[in-house]
C-alpha positions, 0 to 999 in steps of 0.5 A: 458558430453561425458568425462564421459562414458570414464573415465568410461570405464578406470575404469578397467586400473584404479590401471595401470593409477595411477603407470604410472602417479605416476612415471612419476610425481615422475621423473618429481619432482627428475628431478625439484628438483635434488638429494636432493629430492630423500628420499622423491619421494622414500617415495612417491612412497610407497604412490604411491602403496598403492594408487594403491591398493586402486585403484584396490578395487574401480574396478567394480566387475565382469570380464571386459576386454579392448582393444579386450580382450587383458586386462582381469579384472578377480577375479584372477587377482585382487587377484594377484594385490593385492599381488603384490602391497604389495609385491612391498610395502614391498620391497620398504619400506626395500629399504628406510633406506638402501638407506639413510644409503648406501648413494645411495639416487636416485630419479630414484630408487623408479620410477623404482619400480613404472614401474617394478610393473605396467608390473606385473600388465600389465602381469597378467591382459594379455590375448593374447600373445602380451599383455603378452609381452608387461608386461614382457617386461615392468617388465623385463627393469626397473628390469635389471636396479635397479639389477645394480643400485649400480655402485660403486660395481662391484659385483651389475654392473655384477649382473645387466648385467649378469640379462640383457643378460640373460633375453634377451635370455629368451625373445627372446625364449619366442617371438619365442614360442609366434609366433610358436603357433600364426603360429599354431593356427591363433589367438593369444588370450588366449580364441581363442588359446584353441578353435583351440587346443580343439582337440588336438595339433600338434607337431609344437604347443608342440615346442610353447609351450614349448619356451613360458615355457622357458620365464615363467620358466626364470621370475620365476627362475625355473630350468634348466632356474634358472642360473642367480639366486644366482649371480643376488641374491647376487650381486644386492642390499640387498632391490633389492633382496628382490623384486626380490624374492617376486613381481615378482615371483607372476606377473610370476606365475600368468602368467604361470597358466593364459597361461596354464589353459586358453590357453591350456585346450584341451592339459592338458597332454602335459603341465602337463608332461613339469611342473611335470618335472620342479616343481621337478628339482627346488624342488630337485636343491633347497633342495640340493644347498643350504646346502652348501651355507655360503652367506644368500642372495645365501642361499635364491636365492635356497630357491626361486629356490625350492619354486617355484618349491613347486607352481608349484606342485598345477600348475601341478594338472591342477584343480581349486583346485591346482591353488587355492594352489598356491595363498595361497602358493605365499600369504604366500610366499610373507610374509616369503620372506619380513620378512626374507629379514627384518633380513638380512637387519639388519645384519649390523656391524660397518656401513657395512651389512654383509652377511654371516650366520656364523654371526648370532651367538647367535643372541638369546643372542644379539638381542632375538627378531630379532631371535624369528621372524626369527626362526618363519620364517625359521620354515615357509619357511621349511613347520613346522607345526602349521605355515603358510608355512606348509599350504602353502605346505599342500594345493599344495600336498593335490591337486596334490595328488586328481590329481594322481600325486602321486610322485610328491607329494611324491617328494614335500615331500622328499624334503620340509624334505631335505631342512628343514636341512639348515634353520634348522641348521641356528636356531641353529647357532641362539640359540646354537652358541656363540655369535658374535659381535652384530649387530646395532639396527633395523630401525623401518620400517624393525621392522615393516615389520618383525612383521607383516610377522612374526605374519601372519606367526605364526596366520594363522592358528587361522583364515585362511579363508578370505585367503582361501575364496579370492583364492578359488573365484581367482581360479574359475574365471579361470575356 
């Protein structure tokens, strides 16, 4: 009888207990079975995550916290699950026919995507500085792993190292961040952080605050801490990448507003000063670095780098109502991100991918279809109208212009125009250029992943409520 009222009581670690024992049941089956099992524990942990989506629906409602408070259940952070788990989702079925067709079938690969997202989970439901460690780190090692998993290529192994030592560094500033405010503050909850900062901060705390940045801003691949971007990018796996630009991004966001609005409401100035400063370096660096990039997956890492920058911009504003921009911007981010990480994934010729943008010639003669939905989806990423990522922009500037940052605004503008340029220009190698050598037909699961990010893309904007309803509530909480 007594077993009840606990099992009860995990209710809230429900979606975390059913990814950690998915993935040590998913290693113990490849370990039993050997290397022809790893097709099929891969297509389970896909199972795995949409179990853990359903998990997360069956969570009581209301916030709840564990252990001390240190894991919080909050409406923004069901919110932020959730996209997470379809994000992980998405990318994980890109990887299945890639594995089969590169010949790099590993047990291991799907469990580390099951590890990866159950840190984001853990991250974004963290409410004090260790719990908050412990995700990064938890998301961080598996990351640095798959970044490496392909080991016959050179290019995959330095991505993976390169990720590794950078990404220790960050960790390391981001603990010493984490210390200098417990040192400052005496406590090292979110909650008791903001009471001991209600009157201001002092100069040893801004120095916390700012090596706590350094951390978050690595995760999400801000600048100037966005170095590691286009190589890990561009050497890591194609379906790797794809999760790289999508889970991940959302789990670090989720954490750098959790921290700031929660943590840190008495000193909004300071923070706001240091994340204008970054929003626009990463929107600037991202319009501008990528018009000469002829490798898409390179093309892409920038674009990332830029549309983070563009989230930021509703961080920045401090408000419910900014904070509210960035879920539906990281929402629709997520779907242009898959989609368009679907077609590269179909860029192969001759049983190889290829990765340039010069071979997307004439795509709108040899595969209409496949160039419909990407255009739909290079149109979104660039912020035109009447698609989804044009809402996505329209409510981060409409916020931080009611917060009076004006230029930032203004700058957001200027440079969502600069960087409409490259994807713009590979639409017209898509439809004006002559055609190239065709490419092999699309694998059903990568069909499917395009259709659905390409018509939620393109119908947004008919019925975008229960998006806007579910991020509004998200953001409130936080509040």
């Amino acid at each position: 009888m007594n077993a009840f009222p606990a099992l009860h009581d995990l209710m809230p670690l429900l979606p975390e207990l059913v990814l950690a024992c998915g993935a040590m049941l998913m290693l113990m089956i490849g370990v039993m079975i050997g290397e022809r099992s790893s097709a099929m524990v891969n297509g389970w942990c896909v199972i795995v995550l949409l179990v853990g989506g359903a998990a997360l629906v069956w969570v009581p409602p209301g916030p709840q916290s564990m252990f001390d408070g240190s894991f919080l259940v909050d409406d923004y952070a069901r919110f932020l699950k959730m996209l997470t788990l379809v994000g992980s989702a998405g990318a994980l079925l890109l990887s299945l026919d890639y594995l089969t067709l590169e010949k790099q079938q590993k047990f291991e690969y799907g469990a580390l995507f099951l590890l990866a997202t159950l840190g984001m989970l853990m991250l974004i439901s963290a409410s004090d500085l260790i719990a908050l460690y412990l995700g990064l780190e938890l998301m961080s090692l598996p990351l640095y792993v798959i970044a490496a998993s392909n080991r016959e290529n050179a290019k995959s192994t330095e991505a993976g190292l390169k990720y590794f030592v950078l990404g220790a560094l960050s960790s390391g500033m981001l603990l010493y961040g984490a210390s200098l405010i417990y040192g400052f503050t005496g406590t090292i909850n979110f909650a008791g952080i903001a009471k001991a900062t209600q009157n201001g901060a002092s100069v040893g705390l801004i120095f916390g605050l700012v090596f706590l940045f350094v951390g978050f801003c690595f995760k999400i691949s801000a600048v100037p801490f966005h170095m590691w971007t286009p190589d890990v990018y561009e050497g890591a796996p194609t379906p790797v990448t794809a999760f790289f630009a999508a889970a991940p991004k959302v789990a670090g966001i989720a954490i750098f507003a959790r921290a700031t609005v929660v943590a840190f409401p008495g000193i909004t100035h300071e923070w706001q000063q240091i994340v204008v400063f970054v929003s626009i370096a990463s929107m600037v660096l991202g319009a501008f670095a990528a018009i000469g990039q002829r490798n898409i997956k390179r093309l892409m890492a920038y674009s990332s780098i830029g549309h983070m920058g563009y989230a930021l911009v509703g961080l920045a504003a401090g408000t419910p109502e900014g904070v509210q921009g960035v879920l539906v911007y990281m929402s629709i981010y997520v779907a242009m991100t898959l989609g368009t990480f679907a077609v590269i994934l179909s860029m192969r010729r001759d049983g190889r991918l290829v990765e340039n943008i010069g071979d997307l010639a004439g795509l709108a003669r040899t595969h209409p279809a496949m160039a419909f939905f990407l255009g739909v989806l290079l149109f979104s990423l660039a912020g035109i109208p009447p698609l989804a990522g044009f809402f996505a922009k329209f409510y981060v500037f409409l916020a931080a212009i009611k917060a009076g940052l004006f230029t930032l605004a203004v700058i957001g503008v200027l440079s969502s125009v600069i960087g409409a340029y490259y994807y713009l220009a590979i639409v017209k190698i898509m439809y004006f250029d002559e055609p190239v050598q065709g490419f092999q037909r699309m694998p059903m699961l990568l069909r499917l992943v395009l259709g659905v990010s390409g018509l939620a893309n393109i119908l947004f904007f008919a019925y975008p409520a229960p998006l806007l309803g579910a991020a509004t509530v998200a953001a409130k909480s936080l509040f």
